[in-house]
C-alpha positions in Angstrom: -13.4 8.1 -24.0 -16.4 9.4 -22.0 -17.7 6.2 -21.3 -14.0 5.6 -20.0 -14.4 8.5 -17.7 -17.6 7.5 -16.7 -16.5 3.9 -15.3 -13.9 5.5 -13.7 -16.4 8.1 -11.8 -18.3 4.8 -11.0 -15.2 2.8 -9.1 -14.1 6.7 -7.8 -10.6 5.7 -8.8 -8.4 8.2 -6.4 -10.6 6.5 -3.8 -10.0 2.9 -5.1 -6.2 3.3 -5.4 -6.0 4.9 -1.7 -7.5 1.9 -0.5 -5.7 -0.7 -2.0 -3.0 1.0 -1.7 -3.0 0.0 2.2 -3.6 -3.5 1.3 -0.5 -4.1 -0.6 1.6 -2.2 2.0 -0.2 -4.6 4.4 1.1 -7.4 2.5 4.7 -6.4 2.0 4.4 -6.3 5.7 4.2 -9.8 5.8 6.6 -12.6 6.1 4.2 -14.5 3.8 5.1 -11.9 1.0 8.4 -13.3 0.6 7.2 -16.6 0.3 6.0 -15.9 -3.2 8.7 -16.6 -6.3 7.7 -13.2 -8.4 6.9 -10.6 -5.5 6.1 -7.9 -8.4 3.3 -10.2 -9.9 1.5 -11.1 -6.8 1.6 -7.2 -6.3 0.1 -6.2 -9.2 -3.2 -8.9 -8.9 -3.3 -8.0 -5.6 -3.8 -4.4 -6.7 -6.2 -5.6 -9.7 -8.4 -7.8 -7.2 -8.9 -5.0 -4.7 -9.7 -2.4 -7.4 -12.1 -4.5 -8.6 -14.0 -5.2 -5.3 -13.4 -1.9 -4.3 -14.6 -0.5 -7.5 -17.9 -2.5 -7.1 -18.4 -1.7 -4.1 -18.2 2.0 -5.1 -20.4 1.6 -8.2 -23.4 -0.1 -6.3 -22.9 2.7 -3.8 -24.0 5.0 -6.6 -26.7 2.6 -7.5 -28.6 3.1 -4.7 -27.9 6.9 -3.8 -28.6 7.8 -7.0 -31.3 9.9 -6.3 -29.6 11.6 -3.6 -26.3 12.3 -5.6 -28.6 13.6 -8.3 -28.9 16.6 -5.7 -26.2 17.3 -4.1 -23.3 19.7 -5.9 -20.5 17.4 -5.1 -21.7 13.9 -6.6 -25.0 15.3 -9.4 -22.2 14.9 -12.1 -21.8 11.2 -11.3 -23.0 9.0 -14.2 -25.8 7.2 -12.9 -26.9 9.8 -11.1 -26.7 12.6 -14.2 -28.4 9.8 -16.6 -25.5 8.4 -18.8 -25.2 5.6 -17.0 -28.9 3.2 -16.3 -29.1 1.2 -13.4 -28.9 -1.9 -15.0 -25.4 -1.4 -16.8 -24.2 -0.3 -12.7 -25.5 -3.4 -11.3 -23.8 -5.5 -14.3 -20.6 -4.0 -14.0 -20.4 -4.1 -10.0 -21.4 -7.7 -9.6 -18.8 -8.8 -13.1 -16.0 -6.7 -11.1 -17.2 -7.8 -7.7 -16.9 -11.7 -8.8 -13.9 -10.7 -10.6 -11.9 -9.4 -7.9 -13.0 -12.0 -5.5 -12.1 -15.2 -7.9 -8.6 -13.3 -8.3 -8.1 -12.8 -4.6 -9.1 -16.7 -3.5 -7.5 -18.0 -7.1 -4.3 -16.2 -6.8 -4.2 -15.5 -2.8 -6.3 -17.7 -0.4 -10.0 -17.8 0.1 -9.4 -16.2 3.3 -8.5 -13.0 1.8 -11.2 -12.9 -0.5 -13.8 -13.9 2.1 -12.6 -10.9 3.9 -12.8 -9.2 0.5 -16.7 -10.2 -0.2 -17.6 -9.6 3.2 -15.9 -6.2 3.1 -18.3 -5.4 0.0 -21.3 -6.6 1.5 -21.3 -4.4 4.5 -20.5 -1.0 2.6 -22.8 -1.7 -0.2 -25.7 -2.9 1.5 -24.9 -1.9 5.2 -22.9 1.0 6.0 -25.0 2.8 2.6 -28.4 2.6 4.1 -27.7 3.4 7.3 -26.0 6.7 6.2 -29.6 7.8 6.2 -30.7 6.4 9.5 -27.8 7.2 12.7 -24.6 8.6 12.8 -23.4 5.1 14.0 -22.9 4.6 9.9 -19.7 6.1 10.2 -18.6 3.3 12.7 -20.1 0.7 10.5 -18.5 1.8 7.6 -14.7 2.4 9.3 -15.1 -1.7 9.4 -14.6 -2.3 5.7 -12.8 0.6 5.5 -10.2 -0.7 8.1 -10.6 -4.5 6.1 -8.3 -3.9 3.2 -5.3 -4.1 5.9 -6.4 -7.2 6.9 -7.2 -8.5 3.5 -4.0 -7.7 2.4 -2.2 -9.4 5.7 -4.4 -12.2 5.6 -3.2 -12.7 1.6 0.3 -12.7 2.7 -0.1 -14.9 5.6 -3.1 -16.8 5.2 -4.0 -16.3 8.5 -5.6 -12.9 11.0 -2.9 -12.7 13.2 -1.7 -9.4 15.8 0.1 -7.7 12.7 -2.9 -7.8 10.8 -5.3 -6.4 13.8 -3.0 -3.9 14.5 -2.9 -2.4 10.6 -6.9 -3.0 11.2 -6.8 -0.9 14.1 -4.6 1.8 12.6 -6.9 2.3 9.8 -10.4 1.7 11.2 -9.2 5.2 13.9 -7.6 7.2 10.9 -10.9 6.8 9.6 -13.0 9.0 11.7 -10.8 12.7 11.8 -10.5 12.0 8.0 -14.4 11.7 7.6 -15.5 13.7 9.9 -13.9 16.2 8.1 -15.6 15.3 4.9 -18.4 15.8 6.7 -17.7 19.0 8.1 -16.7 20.2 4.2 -19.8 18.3 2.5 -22.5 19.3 5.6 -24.8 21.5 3.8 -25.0 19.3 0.8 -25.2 15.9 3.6 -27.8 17.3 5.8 -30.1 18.7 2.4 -30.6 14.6 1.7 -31.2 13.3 5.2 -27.6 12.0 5.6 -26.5 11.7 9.3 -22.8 11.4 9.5 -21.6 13.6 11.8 -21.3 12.6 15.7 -23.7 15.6 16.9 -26.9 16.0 15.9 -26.3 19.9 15.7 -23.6 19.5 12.7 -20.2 21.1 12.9 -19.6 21.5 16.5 -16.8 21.6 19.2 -17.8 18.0 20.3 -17.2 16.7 16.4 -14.0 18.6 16.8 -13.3 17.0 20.3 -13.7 13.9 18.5 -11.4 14.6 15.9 -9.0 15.3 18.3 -9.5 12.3 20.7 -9.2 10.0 17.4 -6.0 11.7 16.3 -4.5 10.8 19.6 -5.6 6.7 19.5 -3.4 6.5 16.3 -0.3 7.6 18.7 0.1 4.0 20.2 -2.1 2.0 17.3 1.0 3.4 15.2 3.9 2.6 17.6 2.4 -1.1 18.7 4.3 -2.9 15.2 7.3 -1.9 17.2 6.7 -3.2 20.3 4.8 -7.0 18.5 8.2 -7.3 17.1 6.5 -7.0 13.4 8.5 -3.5 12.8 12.1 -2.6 14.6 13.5 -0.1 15.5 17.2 -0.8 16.5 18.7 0.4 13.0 18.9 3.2 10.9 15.9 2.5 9.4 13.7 2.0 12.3 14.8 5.6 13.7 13.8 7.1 10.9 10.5 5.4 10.4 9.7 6.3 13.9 10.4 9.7 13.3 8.5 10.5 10.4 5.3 8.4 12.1 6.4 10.6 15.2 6.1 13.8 13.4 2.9 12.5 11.2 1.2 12.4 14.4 2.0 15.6 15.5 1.1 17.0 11.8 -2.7 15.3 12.3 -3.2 16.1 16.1 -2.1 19.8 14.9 -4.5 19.8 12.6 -7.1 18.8 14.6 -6.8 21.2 17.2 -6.4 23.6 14.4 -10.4 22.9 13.4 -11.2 23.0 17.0 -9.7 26.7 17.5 -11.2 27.9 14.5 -14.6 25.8 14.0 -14.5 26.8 9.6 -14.6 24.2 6.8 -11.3 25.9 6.0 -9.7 23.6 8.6 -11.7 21.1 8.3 -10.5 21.2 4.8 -7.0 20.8 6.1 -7.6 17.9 8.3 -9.1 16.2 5.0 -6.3 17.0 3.2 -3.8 16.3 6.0 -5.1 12.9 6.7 -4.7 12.0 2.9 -1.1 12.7 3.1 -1.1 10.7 6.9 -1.9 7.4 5.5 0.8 6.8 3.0 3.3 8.4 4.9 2.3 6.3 7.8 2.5 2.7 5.8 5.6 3.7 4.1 7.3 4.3 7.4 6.0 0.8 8.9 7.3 -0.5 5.5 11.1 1.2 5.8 11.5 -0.4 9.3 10.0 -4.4 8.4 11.6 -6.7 10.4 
């Protein structure tokens, strides 16, 4: 059972299932989806192939920043990083799963997904991870692969990168930034200690990061409206008045937020931008989802 609990430290699970949780809304959004005999089925590997490219993605993260996670409060219990996990058994489990959830992907989907999907692994593993270390510009690197499961999971539905799939791209790569920035607002003392460089001023927590927050908050206003408007969502029904309500007032609840952390400049707020941009994201999909042409 530990060893269990250790894997699932490794692939951070709650992070995993947020994440691939945006690539099967992404493909439900599709037309392709319906294409497919058992909908539930292609579903379900869709889920396992992302968790497992997502999950070794995660685990070679923790490979290399072992050392640092070793001293920071919020990661020193990881298992590489507290010694009951080596390095070796990491690598071997994040390049079986990596392979893994690739072969599923291309087997089961098209190879266009899951060149998407390897490519998506490759620049947070061995990109975006390094340059945490370097130049706050690591954020904007790593909001690409952290924007690609939307486009992995249209591209598997469609077999093809077209507007829909951009614009799910777009909406997540712009969430990204108020959501970790806020991390690493909450996290700054344990960041800065290791020599990470993740927030947008050199000075940490500051009205411009705020600003930024802010700014971000208000590009998802027409990211999230544009499905309407490329004909991939309506809204001339029941059900596209009320998905355009709740992404109306999910907007509101994350630009509030945000202006809440720059009033009050304390990790309490930033805390509730965090939090509030977890509860965004779902809400969001689900409400593209409800109004599917």
């Amino acid at each position: 059972m530990k060893k269990v609990k250790d894997y699932l430290q490794l692939v951070k699970l709650s992070l995993s299932i947020m994440v691939v949780f945006s690539s099967v809304i992404s493909f439900l959004l599709t037309q392709g989806s319906e294409s497919y005999v058992d909908t539930w089925k292609m579903i379900f590997l869709l889920f396992v192939g992302g968790m497992l490219v997502t999950g070794s993605a995660n685990a070679i993260n923790q490979v290399v920043e072992k050392d640092t996670d070793a001293k920071m409060m919020r990661t020193a219990r990881r298992p590489i990083a507290a010694g009951r996990m080596s390095v070796t058994e990491g690598w071997i489990f994040a390049i079986v799963t990596g392979a893994l959830g690739v072969f599923i992907l291309g087997n089961y989907f098209n190879w266009l997904a899951a060149g998407l999907a390897a490519f998506s692994l490759f620049l947070y593993a061995f990109i975006y991870t390094p340059l945490k270390k370097v130049n706050s510009i690591a954020v904007l690197v790593g909001a690409v692969p952290g924007a690609l499961p939307c486009l992995i999971g249209w591209a598997a539905g469609n077999n093809e990168l077209g507007v829909g799939g951009w614009v799910l791209f777009a909406f997540q790569f712009f969430w990204q930034f108020p959501h970790f920035w806020a991390i690493a607002w909450v996290a700054h003392k344990d960041y800065s200690s290791v020599g990470f460089k993740l927030l947008p001023a050199d000075k940490g927590p500051t009205k411009f990061t705020a600003l930024q927050t802010i700014l971000y908050s208000l590009l998802l206003i027409p990211v999230t409206l544009a499905p309407f408007f490329i004909g991939m969502c309506s809204y001339d029904d029941t059900s596209g008045i009320i998905s355009l309500s709740l992404i109306g007032l999910a907007n509101l609840f994350m630009i509030g937020r945000c202006l809440t952390l720059y009033k009050k400049m304390d990790v309490s707020s930033a805390r509730q931008v965090m939090f509030g941009s977890y509860m965004y994201l779902p809400v969001v999909m689900l409400a593209l989802l409800l109004s599917k042409v």
